[in-house]
BATOR-245310 format. One record per residue (C-alpha): residue in three letters; x, y, z. Coordinates in steps of 0.02 Angstrom, whole numbers, plus 50000, padded with zeros to 5 digits. Layout:
BEGIN
ALAXYZ...
// end
This chain:
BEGIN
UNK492414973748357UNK493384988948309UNK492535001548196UNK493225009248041UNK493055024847927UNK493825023847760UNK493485042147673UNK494125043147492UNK493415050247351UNK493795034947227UNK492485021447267UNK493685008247200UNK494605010647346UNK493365011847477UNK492694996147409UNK494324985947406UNK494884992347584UNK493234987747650UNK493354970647589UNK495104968347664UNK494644976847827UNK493204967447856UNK494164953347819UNK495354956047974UNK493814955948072UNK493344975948086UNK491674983148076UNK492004995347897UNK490835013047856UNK491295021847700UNK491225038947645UNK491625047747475UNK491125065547512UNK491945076247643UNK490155081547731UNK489805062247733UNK491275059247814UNK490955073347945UNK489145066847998UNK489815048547987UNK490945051248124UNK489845062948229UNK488465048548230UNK489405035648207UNK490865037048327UNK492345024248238UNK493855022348323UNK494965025848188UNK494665034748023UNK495665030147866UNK495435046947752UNK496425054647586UNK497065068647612UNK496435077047430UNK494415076947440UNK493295085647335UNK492335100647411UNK493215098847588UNK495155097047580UNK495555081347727UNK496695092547826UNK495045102447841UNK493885088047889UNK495275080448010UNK495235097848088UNK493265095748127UNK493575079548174UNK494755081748303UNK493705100548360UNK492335088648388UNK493135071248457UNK494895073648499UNK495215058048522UNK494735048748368UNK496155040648289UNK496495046848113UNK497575038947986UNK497775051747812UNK498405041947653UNK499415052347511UNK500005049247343UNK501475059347398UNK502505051647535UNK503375068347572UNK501985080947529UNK502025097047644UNK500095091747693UNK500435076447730UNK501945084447869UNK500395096347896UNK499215083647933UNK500225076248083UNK500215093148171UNK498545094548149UNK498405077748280UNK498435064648145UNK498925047948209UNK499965042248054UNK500035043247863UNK500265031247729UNK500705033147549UNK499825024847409UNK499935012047331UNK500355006047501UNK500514987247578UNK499194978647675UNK500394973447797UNK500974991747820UNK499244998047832UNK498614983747949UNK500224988648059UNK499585004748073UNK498085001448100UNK498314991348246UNK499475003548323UNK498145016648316UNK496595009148378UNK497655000048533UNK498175018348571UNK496345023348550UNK495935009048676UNK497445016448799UNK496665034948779UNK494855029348803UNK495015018448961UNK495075030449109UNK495905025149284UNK495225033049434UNK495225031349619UNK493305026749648UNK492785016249767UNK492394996149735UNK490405001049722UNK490585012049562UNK490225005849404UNK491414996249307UNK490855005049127UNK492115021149145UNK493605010849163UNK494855002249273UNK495235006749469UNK496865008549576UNK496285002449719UNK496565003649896UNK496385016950051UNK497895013450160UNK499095027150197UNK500375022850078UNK499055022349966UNK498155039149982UNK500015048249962UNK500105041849810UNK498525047049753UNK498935064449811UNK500575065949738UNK499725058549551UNK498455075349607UNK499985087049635UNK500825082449464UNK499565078149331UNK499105094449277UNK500885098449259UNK502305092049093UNK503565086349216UNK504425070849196UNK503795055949320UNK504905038549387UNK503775026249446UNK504885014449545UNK504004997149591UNK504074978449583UNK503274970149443UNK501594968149459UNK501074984249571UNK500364993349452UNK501295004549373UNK500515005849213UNK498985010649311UNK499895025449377UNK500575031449213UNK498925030049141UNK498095040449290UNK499235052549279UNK498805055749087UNK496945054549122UNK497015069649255UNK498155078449134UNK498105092749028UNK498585080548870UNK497125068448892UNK496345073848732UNK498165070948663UNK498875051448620UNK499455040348770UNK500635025848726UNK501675014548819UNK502965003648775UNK504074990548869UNK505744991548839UNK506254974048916UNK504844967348828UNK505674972048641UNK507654969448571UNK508764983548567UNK508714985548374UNK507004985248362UNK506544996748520UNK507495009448422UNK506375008748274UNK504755007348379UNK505385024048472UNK506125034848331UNK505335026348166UNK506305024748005UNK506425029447845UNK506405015547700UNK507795008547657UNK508655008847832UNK508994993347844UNK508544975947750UNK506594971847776UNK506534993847802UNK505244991547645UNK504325008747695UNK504275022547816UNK503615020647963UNK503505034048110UNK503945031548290UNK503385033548463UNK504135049348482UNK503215058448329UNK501595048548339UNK501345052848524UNK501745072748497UNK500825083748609UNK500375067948714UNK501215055748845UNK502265040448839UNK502545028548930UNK504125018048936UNK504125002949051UNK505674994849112UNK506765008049065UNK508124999049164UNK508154988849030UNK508574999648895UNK510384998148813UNK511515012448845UNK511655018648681UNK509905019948660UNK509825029648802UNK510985041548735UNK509765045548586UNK508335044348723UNK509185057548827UNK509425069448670UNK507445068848671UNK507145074248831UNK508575088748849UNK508055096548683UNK506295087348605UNK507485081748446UNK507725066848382UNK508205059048170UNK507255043348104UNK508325029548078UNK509255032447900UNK508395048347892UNK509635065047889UNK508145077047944UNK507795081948115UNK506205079848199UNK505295090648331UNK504205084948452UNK503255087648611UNK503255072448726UNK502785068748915UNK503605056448978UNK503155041649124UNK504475029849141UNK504445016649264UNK505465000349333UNK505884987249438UNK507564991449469UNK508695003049582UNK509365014849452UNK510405021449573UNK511345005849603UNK511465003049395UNK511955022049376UNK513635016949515UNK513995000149411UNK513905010349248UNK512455000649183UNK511265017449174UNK511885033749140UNK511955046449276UNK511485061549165UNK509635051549094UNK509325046049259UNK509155062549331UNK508255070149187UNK507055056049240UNK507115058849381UNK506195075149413UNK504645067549500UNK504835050049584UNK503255039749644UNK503735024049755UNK502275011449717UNK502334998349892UNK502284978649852UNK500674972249915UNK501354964150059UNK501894980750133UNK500164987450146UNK499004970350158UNK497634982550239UNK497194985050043UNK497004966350024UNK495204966350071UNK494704979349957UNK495754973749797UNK494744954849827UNK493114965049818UNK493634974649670UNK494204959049574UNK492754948049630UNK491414960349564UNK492644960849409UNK492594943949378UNK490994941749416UNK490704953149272UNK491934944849159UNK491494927349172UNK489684928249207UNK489874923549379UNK488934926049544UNK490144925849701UNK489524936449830UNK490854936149917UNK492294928650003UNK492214917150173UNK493354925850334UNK494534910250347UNK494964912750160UNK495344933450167UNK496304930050316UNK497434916150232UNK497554929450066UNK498144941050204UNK499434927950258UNK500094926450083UNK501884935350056UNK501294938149862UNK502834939849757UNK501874945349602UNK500964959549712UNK499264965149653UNK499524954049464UNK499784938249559UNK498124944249674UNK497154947849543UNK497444930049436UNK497294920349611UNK495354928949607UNK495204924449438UNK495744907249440UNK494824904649601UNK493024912649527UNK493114901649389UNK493274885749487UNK492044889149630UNK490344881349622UNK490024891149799UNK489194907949822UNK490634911449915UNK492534908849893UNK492994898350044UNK494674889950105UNK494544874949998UNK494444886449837UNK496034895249894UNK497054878949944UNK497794875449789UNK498324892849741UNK500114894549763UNK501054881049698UNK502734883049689UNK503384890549519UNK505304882149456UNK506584896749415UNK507614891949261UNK509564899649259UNK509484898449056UNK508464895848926UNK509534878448882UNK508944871649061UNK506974876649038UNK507224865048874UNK508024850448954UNK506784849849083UNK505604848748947UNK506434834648876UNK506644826249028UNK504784828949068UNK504244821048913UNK505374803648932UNK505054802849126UNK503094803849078UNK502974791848912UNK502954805848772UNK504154801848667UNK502934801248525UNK502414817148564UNK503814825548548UNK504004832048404UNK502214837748444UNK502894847148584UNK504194854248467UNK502894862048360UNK502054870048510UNK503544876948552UNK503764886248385UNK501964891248374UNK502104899248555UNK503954906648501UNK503214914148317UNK501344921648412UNK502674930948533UNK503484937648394UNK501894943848301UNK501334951348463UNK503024959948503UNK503294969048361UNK501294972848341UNK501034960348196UNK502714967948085UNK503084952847987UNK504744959547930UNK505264961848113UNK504644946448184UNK505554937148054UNK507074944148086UNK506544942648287UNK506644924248240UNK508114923048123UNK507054917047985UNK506364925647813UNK504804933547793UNK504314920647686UNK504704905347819UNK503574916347916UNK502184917747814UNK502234898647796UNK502184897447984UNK500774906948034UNK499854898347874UNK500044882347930
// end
């Protein structure tokens, strides 16, 4: 459970956002004095701190300042009366996350709130190279000693310290988040915001907003201002997944960033300075896109300043031992589990596997596998049934007639309008967890009002 501050000198308000906030499920302190506030978050350590920015005594730009001298990475969210106050402008310099003006929305706030602890999370979880024995408290591993793998961990050692601009080229599932994150955590910006962001994962329209924010009034649903990637993350890295994906106008705006470190919020008329790393990564041969005219030449070699070639687990299967320690012990962890091991018949036919989904499919096989095994060991039988064959769909239109076809061919006719309903619930949860639970964008995600939506997710 997520722990959070809320530092304002009106009790009124401390008491009705800890009654909301606990209501979404978060663990809620409260603070009406600036000195209060200070000791809270030296003893108590919350991941995000929801502060005014006028307090008696202390002014909040001043306690913020102690907060981040002390933890630099707490999250900290200032609220205003004054949407375009110079302290609130001040207040982001000074390593804010966000700000908020009152009276402000409880969707809005909840938005931002989510957005800041997950980045929290992101900052707080450090990758390193350890061996399979260390503990699993400090964070997550890359693992693996082969040769392809040890370059990589000296190149990550060669440019970490430095602001230059990394493409990670890989097939899904070989872990190039992990890389990115790496990379920040042996950085000089680790005390600064890390966020990533998939760009294949989001629409065009609404990647724009997500990277460059907006001013209200933009565009219909724009019912408040809401900052962007780019200015949230100042000082700090970013991520951007997939970045073959991204449309080519947006990657003219994109490449304005990186040439100059300027960018204007959408509907907005003033420009906006700021100081980000970037990490992109993908799937794809840019170079190939950049010849067809699907990726411009001039981004891709701004990206390209720093390229790190992550292999597909099947080129480098000497790791595959290691990575089914790693995720056994993991697991073991996770599911409160006692494998000790695995048998030698059943590493050598994970060895014999061609895995497609790399070190992600590896790492659900364990899972899966672990969770099923009544053994102290994982044997052949566990991993017999682990690769079925998966059905590739041309179109959306054909995944739904197979469906349909599925349901007559097995009797459930009755059920389908049950199936129906499924299918929306799964379509509106994406939605929600797309655009980071924006109602107003995962409405328009689905074509529907806000209202329809709110019905949805209350029935």
């Amino acid at each position: 459970m997520s722990k959070i501050l809320v530092v304002d000198d009106q009790k009124a308000v401390c008491y009705s956002l800890r009654r909301f906030l606990q209501s979404e499920g978060y663990e809620v302190l409260t603070a009406s004095k600036s000195e209060e506030a200070v000791k809270f978050a030296n003893k108590e350590k919350p991941d995000l701190v929801l502060m005014d920015v006028r307090m008696p005594e202390m002014d909040g730009l001043e306690v913020l300042s102690r907060m981040k001298e002390s933890h630099p990475q707490i999250q900290v969210i200032m609220m205003t009366a004054y949407s375009t106050t110079e302290k609130a402008i001040h207040a982001m310099k000074l390593g804010a996350y966000d700000y908020i003006a009152k009276p402000f929305d409880n969707d809005e706030l909840l938005c931002k709130i989510k957005d800041a602890i997950r980045t929290r999370t992101m900052m707080t979880e450090v990758v390193s190279f350890d061996s399979v024995e260390e503990d699993f408290a400090s964070g997550e591993r890359i693992i693996g000693k082969s040769q392809k793998m040890l370059n990589i961990y000296k190149q990550i050692g060669k440019i970490a310290h430095t602001d230059a601009t990394v493409l990670i080229i890989g097939e899904s599932g070989t872990g190039k988040e992990l890389v990115a994150r790496a990379i920040y955590h042996y950085s000089n910006r680790v005390t600064k915001p890390f966020m990533a962001i998939n760009c294949a994962a989001i629409p065009e329209q609404l990647l724009e907003s997500e990277l460059f924010g907006y001013e209200r009034g933009a565009f219909t649903g724009a019912d408040f201002r809401r900052l962007g990637k780019f200015e949230q993350c100042s000082g700090g890295t970013l991520f951007l997944d997939e970045i073959g994906d991204m449309s080519l106008g947006l990657q003219s705006k994109f490449l304005r960033v990186l040439q100059d470190g300027t960018f204007e919020r959408l509907g907005g008329a003033v420009t906006i300075k700021t100081d980000v790393r970037i990490i992109a990564a993908t799937n794809k041969n840019l170079e190939d896109m950049v010849k067809k005219k699907l990726f411009r030449e001039d981004l891709y070699y701004r990206l390209n300043v720093v390229t790190i070639h992550l292999p597909p687990l099947r080129e480098k299967k000497e790791d595959i031992k290691e990575l089914v320690s790693y995720f056994i012990r993991k697991f073991n962890r996770k599911l409160n589990k006692y494998i000790k091991g695995i048998t030698a018949e059943a590493l050598k036919k994970l060895e014999g596997h061609d895995w497609q989904g790399n070190v992600r499919e590896l790492e659900n096989v364990i899972q899966k596998t672990i969770i099923f095994c009544n053994d102290d060991y994982l044997s052949l039988e566990c991993c017999e049934p682990l690769h079925p064959q998966k059905k590739i769909y041309a179109s959306l239109d054909e995944a739904i007639q197979d469906i349909v076809d599925m349901s007559f061919k097995n009797g459930y006719q009755d059920k389908f309008q049950e199936i129906l309903r499924t299918l929306e619930k799964s379509m509106v949860k994406r939605a929600i967890e797309l655009t980071k639970g924006n109602q107003v964008h995962a409405a328009r995600l689905l074509g529907i009002s806000r209202n329809t939506l709110r019905k949805k997710l209350e029935e």
